[in-house]
C-alpha positions in Angstrom: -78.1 -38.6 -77.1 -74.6 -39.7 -76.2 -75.7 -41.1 -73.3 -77.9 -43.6 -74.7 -75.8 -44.1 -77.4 -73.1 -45.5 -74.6 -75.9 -47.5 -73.0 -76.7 -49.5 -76.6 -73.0 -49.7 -77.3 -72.8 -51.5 -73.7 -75.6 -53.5 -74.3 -74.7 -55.0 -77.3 -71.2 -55.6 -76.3 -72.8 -57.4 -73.0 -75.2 -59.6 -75.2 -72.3 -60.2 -77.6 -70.0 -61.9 -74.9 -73.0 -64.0 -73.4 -73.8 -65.5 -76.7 -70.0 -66.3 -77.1 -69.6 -68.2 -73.6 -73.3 -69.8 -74.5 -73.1 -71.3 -70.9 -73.7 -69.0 -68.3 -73.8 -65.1 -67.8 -70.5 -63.5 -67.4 -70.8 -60.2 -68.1 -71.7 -57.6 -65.9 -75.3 -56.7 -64.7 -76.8 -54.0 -66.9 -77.5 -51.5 -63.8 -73.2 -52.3 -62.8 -72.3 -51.2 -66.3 -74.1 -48.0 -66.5 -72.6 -47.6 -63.1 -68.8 -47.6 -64.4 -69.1 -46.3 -67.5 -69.9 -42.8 -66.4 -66.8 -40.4 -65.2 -68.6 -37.5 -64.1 -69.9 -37.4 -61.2 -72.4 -34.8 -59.9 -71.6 -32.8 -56.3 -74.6 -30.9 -54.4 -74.6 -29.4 -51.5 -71.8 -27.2 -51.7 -71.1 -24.2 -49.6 -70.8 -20.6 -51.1 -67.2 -20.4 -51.0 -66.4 -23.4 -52.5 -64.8 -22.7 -56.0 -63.4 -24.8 -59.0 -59.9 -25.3 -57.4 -61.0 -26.3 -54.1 -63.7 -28.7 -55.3 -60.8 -29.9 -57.6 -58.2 -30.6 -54.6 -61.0 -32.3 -52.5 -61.3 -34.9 -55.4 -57.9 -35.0 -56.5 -57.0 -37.7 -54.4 -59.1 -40.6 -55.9 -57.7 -40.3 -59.7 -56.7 -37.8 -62.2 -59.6 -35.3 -62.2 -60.0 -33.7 -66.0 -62.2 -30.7 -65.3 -64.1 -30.1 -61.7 -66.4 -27.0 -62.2 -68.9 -24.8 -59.7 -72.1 -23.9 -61.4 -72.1 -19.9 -60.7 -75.4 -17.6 -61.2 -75.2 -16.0 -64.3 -76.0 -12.5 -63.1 -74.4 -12.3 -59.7 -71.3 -14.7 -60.4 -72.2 -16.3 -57.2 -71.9 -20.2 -56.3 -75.3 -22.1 -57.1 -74.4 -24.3 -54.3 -73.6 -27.6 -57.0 -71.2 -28.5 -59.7 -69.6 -31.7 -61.7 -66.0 -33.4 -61.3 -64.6 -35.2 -64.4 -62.5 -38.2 -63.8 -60.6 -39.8 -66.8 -62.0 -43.1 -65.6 -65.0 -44.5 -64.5 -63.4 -46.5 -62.0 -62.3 -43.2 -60.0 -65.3 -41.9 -59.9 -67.1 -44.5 -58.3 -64.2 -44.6 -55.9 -64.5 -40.6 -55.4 -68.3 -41.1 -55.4 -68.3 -43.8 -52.5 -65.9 -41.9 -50.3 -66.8 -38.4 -51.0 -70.6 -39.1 -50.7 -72.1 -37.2 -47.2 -68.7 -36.0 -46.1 -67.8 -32.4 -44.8 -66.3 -29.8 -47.8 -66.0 -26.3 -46.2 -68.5 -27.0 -43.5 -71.0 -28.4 -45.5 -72.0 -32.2 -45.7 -72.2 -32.9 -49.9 -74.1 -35.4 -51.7 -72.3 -36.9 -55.0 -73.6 -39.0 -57.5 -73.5 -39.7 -61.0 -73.9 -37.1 -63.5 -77.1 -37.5 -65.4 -77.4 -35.8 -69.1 -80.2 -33.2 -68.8 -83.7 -33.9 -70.4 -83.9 -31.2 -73.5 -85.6 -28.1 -72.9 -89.2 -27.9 -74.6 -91.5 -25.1 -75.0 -90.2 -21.6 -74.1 -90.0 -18.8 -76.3 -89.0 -20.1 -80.1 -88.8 -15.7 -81.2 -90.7 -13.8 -83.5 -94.1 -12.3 -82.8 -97.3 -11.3 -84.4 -99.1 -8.0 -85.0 -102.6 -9.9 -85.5 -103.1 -8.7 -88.7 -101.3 -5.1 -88.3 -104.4 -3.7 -86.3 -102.9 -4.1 -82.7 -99.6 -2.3 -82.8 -98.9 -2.9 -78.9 -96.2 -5.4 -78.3 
């Protein structure tokens, strides 16, 4: 919900500042301001011994990374192979994002991009259960 939230806020400042100038678009294209507003970017591809503080040094060097995180398995603890870097400005993570994107971390090639906010989960199991009118006692 933030997300689009961010996109109308962007919009309606972009609209605002073309009806001011009333003579010709100077604001930014809609796709380029999506593109910097976001700070997090998303990195795939990453080998299993990768962990938060290497991924962290690797981006270091492009702005002042906030958080930079490995997703891990729950169960085994083990690297799922991605995770997310946090910049504290969109301006450094594009930068990170165009340099870093298909380079060699650990002896893998990664793929970064930006971070998209995940699509709510629907269906699953919402708990409870039923006896079907107490005559079938097996759960």
């Amino acid at each position: 919900m933030a997300f689009y939230g961010r996109i109308g806020g962007l919009m309606r400042q972009t609209v605002s500042q073309n009806r001011v100038s009333n003579v010709q678009v100077t604001g930014p294209l809609f796709s380029n301001a999506i593109r910097c507003m976001s700070s997090k970017l998303f990195v795939g591809g990453l080998s299993y011994q990768t962990d938060d503080y290497s991924l962290k040094e690797a981006f270091s060097g492009f702005g002042e990374v906030v958080e930079a995180r490995v997703v891990t398995d729950r169960e085994s603890g083990r690297s799922r192979g991605f995770g997310f870097v946090n910049y504290t400005s969109g301006d450094s993570a594009n930068e990170a994002m165009q340099a870093m994107d298909g380079q060699e971390l650990n002896g893998r090639n990664i793929r970064v991009s930006l971070a998209t906010e995940r699509a709510p989960r629907t269906g699953g199991f919402e708990g409870g259960f039923s006896r079907n009118d107490g005559r079938n006692n097996r759960y």
